[in-house]
Wavefront OBJ file of the C-alpha trace (Angstrom):
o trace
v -92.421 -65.749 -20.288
v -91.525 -65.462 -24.272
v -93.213 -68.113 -25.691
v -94.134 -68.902 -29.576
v -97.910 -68.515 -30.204
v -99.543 -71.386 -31.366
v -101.118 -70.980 -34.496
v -104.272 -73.203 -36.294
v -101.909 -74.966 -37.548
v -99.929 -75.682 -35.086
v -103.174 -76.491 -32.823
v -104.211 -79.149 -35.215
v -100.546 -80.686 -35.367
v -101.471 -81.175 -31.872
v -104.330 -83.477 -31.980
v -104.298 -87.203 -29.979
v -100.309 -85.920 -29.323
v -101.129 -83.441 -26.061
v -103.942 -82.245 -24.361
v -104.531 -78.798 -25.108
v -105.166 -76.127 -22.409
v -107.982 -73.387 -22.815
v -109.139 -71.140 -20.297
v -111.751 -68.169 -20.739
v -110.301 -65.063 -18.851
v -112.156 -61.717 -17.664
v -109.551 -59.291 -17.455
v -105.902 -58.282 -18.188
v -104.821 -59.536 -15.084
v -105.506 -63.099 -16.388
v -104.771 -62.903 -20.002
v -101.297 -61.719 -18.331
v -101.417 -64.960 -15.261
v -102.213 -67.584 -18.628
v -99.843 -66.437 -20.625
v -96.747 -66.311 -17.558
v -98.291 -69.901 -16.884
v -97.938 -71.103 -20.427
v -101.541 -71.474 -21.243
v -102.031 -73.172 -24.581
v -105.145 -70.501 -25.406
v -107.498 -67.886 -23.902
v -110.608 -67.457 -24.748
v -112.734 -63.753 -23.980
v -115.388 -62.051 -25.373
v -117.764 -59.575 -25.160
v -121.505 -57.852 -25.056
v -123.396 -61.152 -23.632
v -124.966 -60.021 -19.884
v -126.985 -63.058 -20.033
v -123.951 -65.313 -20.245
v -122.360 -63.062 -17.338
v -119.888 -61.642 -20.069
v -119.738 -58.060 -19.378
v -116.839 -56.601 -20.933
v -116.683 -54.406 -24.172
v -114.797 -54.846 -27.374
v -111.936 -52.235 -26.191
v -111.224 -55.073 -23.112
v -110.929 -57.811 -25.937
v -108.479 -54.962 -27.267
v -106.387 -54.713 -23.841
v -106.739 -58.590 -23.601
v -105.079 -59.048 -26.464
v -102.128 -56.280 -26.196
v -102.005 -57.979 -22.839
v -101.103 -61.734 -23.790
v -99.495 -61.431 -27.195
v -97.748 -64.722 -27.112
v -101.106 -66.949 -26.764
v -103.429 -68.139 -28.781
v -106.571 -66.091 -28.463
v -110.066 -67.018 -29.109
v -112.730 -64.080 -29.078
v -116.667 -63.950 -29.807
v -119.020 -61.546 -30.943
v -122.085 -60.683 -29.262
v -124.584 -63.706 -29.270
v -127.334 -63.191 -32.242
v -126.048 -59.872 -32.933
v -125.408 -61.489 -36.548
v -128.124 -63.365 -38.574
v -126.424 -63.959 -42.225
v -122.945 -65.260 -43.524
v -122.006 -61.176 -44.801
v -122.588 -60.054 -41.031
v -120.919 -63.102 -39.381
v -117.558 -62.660 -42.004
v -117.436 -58.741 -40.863
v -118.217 -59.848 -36.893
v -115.286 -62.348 -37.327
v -113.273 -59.996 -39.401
v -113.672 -57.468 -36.224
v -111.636 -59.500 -33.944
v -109.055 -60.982 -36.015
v -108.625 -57.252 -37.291
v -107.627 -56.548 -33.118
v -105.144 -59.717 -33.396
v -107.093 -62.205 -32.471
v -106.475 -65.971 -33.957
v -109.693 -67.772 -34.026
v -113.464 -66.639 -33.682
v -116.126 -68.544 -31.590
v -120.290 -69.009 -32.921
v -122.579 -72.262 -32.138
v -124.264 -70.584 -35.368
v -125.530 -73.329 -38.159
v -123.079 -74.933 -40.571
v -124.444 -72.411 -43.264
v -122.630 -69.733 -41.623
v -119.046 -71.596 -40.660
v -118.741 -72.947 -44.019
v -119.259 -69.200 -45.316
v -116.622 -68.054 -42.490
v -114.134 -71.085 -43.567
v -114.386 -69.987 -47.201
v -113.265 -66.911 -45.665
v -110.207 -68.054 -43.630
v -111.735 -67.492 -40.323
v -110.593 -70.429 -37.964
v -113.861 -71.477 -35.957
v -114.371 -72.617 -33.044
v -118.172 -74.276 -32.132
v -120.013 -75.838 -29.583
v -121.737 -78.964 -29.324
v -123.616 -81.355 -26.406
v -124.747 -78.742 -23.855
v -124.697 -75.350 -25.612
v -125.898 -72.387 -22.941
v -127.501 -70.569 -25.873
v -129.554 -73.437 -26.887
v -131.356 -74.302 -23.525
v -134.484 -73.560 -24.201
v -134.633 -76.368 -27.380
v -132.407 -78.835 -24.626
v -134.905 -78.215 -21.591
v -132.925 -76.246 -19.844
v -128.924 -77.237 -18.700
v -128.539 -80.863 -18.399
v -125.875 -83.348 -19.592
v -126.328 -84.597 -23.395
v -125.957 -87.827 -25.011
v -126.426 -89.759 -22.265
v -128.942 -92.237 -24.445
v -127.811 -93.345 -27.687
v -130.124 -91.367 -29.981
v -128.853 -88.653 -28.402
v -125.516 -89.003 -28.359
v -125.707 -90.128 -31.999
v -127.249 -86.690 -32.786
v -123.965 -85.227 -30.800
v -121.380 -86.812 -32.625
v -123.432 -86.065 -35.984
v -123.359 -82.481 -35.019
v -119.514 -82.502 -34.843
v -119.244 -84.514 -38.047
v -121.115 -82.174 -39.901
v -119.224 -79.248 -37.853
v -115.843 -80.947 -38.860
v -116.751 -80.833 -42.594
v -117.844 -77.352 -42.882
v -114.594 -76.690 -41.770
v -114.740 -75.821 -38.032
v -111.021 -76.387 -36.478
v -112.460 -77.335 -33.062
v -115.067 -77.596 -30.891
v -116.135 -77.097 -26.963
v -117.696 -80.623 -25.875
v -119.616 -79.924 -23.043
v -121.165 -81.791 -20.570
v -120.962 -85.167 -22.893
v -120.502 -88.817 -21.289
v -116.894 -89.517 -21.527
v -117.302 -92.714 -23.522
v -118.686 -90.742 -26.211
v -116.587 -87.759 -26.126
v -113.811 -90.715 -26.686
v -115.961 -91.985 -29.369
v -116.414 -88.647 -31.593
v -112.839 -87.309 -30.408
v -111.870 -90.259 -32.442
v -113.922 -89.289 -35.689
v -113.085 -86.166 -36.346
v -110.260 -84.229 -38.150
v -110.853 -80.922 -35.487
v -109.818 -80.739 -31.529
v -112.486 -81.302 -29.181
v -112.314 -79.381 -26.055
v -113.827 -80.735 -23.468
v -115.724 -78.593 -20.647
v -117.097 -81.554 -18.498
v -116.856 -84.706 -20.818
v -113.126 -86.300 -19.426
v -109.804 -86.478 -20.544
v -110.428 -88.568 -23.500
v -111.030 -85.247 -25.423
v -108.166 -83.241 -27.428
v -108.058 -80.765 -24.691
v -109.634 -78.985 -21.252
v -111.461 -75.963 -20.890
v -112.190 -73.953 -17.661
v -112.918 -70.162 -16.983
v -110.780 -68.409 -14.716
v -113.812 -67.650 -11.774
v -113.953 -71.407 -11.524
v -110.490 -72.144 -11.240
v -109.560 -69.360 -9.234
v -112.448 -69.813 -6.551
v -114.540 -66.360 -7.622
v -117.414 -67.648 -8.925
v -120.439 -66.560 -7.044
v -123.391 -67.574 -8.872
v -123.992 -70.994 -9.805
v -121.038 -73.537 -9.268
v -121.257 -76.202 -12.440
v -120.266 -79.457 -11.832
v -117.382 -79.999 -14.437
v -115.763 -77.173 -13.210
v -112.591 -77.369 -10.692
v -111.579 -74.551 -7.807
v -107.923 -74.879 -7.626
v -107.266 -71.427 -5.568
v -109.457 -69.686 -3.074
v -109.532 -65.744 -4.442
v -112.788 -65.376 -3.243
v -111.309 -65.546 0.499
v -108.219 -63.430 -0.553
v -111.204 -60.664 -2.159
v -112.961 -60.488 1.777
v -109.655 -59.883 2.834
v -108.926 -56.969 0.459
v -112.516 -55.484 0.713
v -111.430 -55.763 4.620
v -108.327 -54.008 4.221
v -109.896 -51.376 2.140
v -112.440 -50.218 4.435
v -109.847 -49.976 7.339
v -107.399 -47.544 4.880
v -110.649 -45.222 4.377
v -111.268 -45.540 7.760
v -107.585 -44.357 8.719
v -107.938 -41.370 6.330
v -111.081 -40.076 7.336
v -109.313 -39.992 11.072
v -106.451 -38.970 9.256
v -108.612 -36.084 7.874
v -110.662 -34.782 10.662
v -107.803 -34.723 12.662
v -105.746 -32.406 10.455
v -102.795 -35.094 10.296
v -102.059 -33.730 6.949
v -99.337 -31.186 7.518
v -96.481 -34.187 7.567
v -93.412 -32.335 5.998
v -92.949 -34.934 3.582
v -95.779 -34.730 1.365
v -96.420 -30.864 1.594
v -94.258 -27.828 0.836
v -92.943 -25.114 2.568
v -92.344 -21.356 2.017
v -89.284 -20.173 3.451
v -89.869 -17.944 6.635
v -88.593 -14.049 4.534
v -90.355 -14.388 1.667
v -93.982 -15.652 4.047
v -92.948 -12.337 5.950
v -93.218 -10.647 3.103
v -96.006 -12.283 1.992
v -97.473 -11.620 5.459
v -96.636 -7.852 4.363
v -98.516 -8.109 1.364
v -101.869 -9.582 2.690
v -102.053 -6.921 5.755
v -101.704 -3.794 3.113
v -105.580 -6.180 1.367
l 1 2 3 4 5 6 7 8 9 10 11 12 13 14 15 16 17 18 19 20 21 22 23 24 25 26 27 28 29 30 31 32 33 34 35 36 37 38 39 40 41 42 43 44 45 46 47 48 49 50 51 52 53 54 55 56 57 58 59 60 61 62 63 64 65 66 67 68 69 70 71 72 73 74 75 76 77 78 79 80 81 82 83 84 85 86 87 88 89 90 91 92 93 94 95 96 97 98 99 100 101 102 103 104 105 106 107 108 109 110 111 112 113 114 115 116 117 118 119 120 121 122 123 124 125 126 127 128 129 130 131 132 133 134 135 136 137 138 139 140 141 142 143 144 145 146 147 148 149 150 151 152 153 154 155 156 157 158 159 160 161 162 163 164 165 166 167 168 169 170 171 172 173 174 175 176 177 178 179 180 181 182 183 184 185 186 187 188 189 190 191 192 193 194 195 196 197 198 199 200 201 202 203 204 205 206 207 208 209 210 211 212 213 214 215 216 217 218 219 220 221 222 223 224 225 226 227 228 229 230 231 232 233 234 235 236 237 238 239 240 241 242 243 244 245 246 247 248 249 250 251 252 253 254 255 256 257 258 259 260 261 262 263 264 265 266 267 268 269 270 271 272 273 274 275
């Protein structure tokens, strides 16, 4: 599919006139899936075991080379930059690879310094993973109004330092509604309704691979996890067929070895009984 990449601008154009698609991916395989399905944006990253991200920069590299045509979030390592100067270079990083927008849930300090630099940024408000231990662990937030005040004053002051969106997770829909409404950037919602600017899944979750915990908000729309027993199944028996293969010396099959033709192995026969 050749399809125009959406740029910040063109993101923004979008707001309150179509819902936005985002979906974190793991591998080429589904930066390549997103992009055939027309995917709005993909989100990856890199370095962060304790969020189950796994992958190194070079796979944000083969991510991107992968899906050229979509919009493509990317994150550095979580706290492995403290000041504005290292966040600008960790940004700089990934939109030196190609890609278009750079996530942190770092303080307003920092995206205002990344904004003065041109770096489109993407936050995080309501439940943010790398918060938990300040939220008591991962729960819904805003679900009492001095808390969803403080949520909606987060993204306020998140929309003036210049952030172009935000992922709005696990918020009460009325209130997602509420601050989708007062803001200039996109909301994204990851478990707060359709009354956001957009959706936001990752791939394990909508393709049925997730194996750890299964959150609420998230939707299984294919079953890959049965299709993977079926492979793993299918593997074992092909070993299994060439270590019979092997110990029974069923690898003299004319088409996949060569032969000698019989005068010069006579001669070759020659050769070895004169050793």
């Amino acid at each position: 599919m050749n399809k125009k990449k959406l740029t910040v601008y063109d993101l923004l154009k979008l707001k309150g006139k179509k819902q936005i698609h985002d979906v974190y991916v793991n591998n080429v395989e589904e930066a390549i899936a997103a992009e055939e399905a027309g995917i709005d944006m993909i989100v990856t990253a890199y370095g962060m075991p304790q969020h189950g991200i796994y992958g190194t920069f070079d796979d944000v590299k083969r991510i991107r080379e992968a899906a050229p045509n979509t919009h493509l979030m990317s994150a550095a390592p979580e706290r492995s930059f403290a000041t504005e100067d290292e966040a600008v270079r960790a940004a700089y990083k990934l939109l030196s690879i190609g890609c278009d927008s750079f996530y942190t849930n770092n303080s307003t300090n920092i995206i205002k310094a990344l904004y003065r630099e041109k770096v489109p940024v993407i936050s995080h408000v309501g439940l943010i993973p790398g918060h938990a231990n300040w939220l008591g662990g991962f729960r819904a937030i805003g679900k009492t109004a001095k808390e969803a005040m403080g949520v909606l004053e987060h993204t306020l002051e998140l929309d003036d330092a210049g952030a172009i969106a935000v992922e709005l997770e696990v918020v009460p829909t009325k209130v997602a509604e509420i601050i989708t409404k007062k803001v200039k950037l996109l909301t994204i919602s990851m478990g707060s309704g359709s009354l956001c600017d957009g959706q936001y899944l990752f791939s394990q979750d909508i393709l049925g691979y997730n194996t750890g915990h299964i959150p609420r908000h998230s939707r299984i729309y294919k079953n890959f996890n049965k299709e993977f027993d079926r492979l793993h199944k299918e593997r074992v028996a092909a070993y299994k067929e060439f270590i019979s293969d092997t110990e029974n010396k069923k690898f003299d099959d004319p088409k996949i070895t060569v032969s000698i033709n019989a005068k010069e192995y006579d001669q070759f026969l020659n050769f070895v009984e004169k050793k």
